[in-house]
Backbone bond lengths (Angstrom), bond angles and torsions (degrees), N, CA, C in turn:
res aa  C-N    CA-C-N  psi(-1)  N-CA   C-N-CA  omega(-1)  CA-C   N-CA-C  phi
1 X - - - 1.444 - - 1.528 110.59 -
2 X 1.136 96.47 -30.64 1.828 98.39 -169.03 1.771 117.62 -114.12
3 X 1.529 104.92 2.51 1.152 105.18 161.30 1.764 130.54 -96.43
4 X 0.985 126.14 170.56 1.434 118.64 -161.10 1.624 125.29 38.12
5 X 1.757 96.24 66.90 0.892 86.12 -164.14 2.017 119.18 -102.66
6 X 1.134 93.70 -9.31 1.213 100.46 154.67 1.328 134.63 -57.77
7 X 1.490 108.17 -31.49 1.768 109.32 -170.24 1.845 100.75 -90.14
8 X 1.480 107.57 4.07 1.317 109.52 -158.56 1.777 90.78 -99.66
9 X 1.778 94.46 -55.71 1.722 93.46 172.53 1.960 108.94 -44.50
10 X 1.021 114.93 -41.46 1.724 123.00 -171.84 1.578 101.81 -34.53
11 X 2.135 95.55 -81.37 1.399 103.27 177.27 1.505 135.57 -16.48
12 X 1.823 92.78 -47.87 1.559 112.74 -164.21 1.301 93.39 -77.54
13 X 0.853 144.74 -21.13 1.169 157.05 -138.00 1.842 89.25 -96.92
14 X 1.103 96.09 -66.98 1.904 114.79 -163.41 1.689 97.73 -62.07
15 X 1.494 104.03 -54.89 1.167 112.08 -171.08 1.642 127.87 -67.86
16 X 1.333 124.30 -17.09 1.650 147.03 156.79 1.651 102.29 -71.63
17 X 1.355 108.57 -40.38 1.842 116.34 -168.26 1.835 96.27 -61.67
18 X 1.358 109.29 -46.78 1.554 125.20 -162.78 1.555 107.03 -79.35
19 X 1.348 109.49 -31.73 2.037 103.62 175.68 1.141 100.18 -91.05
20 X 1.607 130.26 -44.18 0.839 103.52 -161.29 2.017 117.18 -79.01
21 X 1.371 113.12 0.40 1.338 127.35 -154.32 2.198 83.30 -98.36
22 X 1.500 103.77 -48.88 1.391 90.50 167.22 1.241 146.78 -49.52
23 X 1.890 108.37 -57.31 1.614 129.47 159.36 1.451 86.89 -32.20
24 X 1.086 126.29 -76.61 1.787 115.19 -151.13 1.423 111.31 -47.24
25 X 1.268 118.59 -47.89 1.415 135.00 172.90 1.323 114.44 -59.36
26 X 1.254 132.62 -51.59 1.472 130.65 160.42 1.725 109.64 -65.28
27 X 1.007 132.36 -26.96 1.744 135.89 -178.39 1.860 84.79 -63.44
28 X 1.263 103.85 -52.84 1.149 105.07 -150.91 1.712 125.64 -56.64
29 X 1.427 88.38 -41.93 1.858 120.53 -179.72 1.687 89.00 -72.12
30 X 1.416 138.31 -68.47 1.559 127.78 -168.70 1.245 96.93 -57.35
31 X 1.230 125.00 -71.60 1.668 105.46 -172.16 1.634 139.16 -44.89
32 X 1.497 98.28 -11.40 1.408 119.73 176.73 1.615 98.84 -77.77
33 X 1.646 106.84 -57.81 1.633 96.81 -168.18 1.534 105.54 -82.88
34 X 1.323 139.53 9.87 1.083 121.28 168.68 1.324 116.11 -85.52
35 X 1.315 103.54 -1.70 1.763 106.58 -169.34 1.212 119.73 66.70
36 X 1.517 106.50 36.46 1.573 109.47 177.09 1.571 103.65 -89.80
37 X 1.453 121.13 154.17 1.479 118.31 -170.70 1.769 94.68 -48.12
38 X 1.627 97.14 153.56 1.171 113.72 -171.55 1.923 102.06 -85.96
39 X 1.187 142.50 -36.61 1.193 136.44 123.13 1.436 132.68 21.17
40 X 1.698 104.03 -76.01 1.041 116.43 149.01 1.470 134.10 -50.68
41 X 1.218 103.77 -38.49 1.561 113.32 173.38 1.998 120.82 -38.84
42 X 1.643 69.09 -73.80 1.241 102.90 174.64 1.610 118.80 -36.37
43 X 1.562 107.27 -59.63 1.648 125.43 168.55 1.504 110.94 -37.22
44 X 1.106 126.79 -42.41 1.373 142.24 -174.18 1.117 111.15 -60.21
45 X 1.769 111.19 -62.88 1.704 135.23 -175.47 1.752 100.69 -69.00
46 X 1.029 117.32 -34.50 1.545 116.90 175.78 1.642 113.38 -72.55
47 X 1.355 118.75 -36.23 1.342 124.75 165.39 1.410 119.34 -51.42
48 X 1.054 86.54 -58.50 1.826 101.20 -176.36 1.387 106.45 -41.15
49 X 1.612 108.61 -63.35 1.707 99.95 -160.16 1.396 106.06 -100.93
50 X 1.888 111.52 19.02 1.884 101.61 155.45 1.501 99.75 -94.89
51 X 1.187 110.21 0.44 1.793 105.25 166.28 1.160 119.46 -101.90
52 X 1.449 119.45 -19.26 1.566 104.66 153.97 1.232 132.85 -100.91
53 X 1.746 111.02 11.97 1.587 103.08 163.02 1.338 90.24 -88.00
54 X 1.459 142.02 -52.89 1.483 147.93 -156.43 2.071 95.86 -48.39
55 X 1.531 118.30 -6.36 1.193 114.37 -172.85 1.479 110.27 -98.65
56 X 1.376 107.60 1.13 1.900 125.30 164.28 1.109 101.89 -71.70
57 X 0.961 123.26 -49.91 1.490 104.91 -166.03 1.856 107.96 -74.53
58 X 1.176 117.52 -24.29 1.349 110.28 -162.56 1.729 87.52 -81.84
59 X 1.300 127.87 -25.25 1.901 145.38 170.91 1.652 84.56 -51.52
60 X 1.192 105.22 -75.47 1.700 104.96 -160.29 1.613 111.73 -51.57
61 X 1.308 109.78 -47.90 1.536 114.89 166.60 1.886 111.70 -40.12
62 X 1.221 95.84 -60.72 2.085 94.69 -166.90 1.295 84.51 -64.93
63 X 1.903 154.55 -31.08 0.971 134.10 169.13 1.328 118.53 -46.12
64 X 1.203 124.94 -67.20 1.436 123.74 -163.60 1.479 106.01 -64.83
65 X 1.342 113.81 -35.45 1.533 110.48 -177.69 1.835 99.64 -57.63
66 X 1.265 127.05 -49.08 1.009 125.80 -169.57 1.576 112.18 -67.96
67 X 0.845 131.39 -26.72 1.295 124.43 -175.79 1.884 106.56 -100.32
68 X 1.078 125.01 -12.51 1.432 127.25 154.11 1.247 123.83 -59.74
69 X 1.356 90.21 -43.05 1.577 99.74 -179.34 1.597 106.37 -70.14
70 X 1.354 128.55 -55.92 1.574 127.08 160.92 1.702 111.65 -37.39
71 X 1.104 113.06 -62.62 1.569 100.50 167.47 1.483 131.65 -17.89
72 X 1.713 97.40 -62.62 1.024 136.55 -163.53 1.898 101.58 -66.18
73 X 1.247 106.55 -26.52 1.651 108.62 -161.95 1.270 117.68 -109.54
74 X 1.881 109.74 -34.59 1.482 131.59 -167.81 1.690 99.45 -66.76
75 X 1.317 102.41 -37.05 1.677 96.62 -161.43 1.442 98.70 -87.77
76 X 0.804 140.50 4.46 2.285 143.66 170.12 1.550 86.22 -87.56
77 X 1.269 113.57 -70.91 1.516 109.78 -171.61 1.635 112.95 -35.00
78 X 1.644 112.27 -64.70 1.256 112.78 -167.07 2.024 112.20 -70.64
79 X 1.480 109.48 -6.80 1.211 101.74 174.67 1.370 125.36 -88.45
80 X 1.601 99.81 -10.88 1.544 111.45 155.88 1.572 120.65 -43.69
81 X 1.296 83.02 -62.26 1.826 100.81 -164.33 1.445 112.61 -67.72
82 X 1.667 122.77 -39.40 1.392 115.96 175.05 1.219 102.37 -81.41
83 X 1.635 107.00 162.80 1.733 125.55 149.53 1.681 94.13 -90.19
84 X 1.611 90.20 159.87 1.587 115.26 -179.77 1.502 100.55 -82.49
85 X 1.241 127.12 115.30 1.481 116.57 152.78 1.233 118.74 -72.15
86 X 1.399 143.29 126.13 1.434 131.54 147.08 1.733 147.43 -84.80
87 X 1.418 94.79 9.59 1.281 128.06 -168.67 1.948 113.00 -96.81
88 X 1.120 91.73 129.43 1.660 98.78 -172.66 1.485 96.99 -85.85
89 X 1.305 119.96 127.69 1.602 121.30 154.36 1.730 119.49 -24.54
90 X 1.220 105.53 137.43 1.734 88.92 158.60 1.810 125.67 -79.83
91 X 1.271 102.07 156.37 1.915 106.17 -172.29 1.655 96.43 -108.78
């Protein structure tokens, strides 16, 4: 549950970006044929896609988490595999 958790924020990320970017688009088309002020319409369709750009940033977030976390992991791994030199080259 609690691992990968960056690529998990991502998904959510895509997947909130995509309903909520639709609803607006469907808000948008019913409120048109109901003959509700077009205004209103509009309000709807403008919602929609400041809620699915506003879903980048929560994208950019599971990014950084994800690549911290690689930070965080790559360099244990690779200190396995090397020995430490302590020796300066000669000049």
């Amino acid at each position: 549950m609690y691992s990968n958790v960056g690529k998990k924020i991502m998904i959510l990320a895509m997947v909130f970006g995509g309903i909520f970017l639709a609803a607006g688009i469907i808000g948008f088309i019913a409120l048109l044929a109901l003959k509700i002020p077009a205004w209103l319409a509009f309000v709807a369709l403008f919602s929609g896609i400041m809620t699915f750009m506003s879903s980048w940033l929560l994208y950019g977030f599971g990014q950084l988490v994800d690549d911290v976390h690689s930070l965080h992991i790559e360099p244990k791994a690779e200190e396995k595999k090397e020995e430490v030199i302590d020796e300066l080259p000669e000049l």
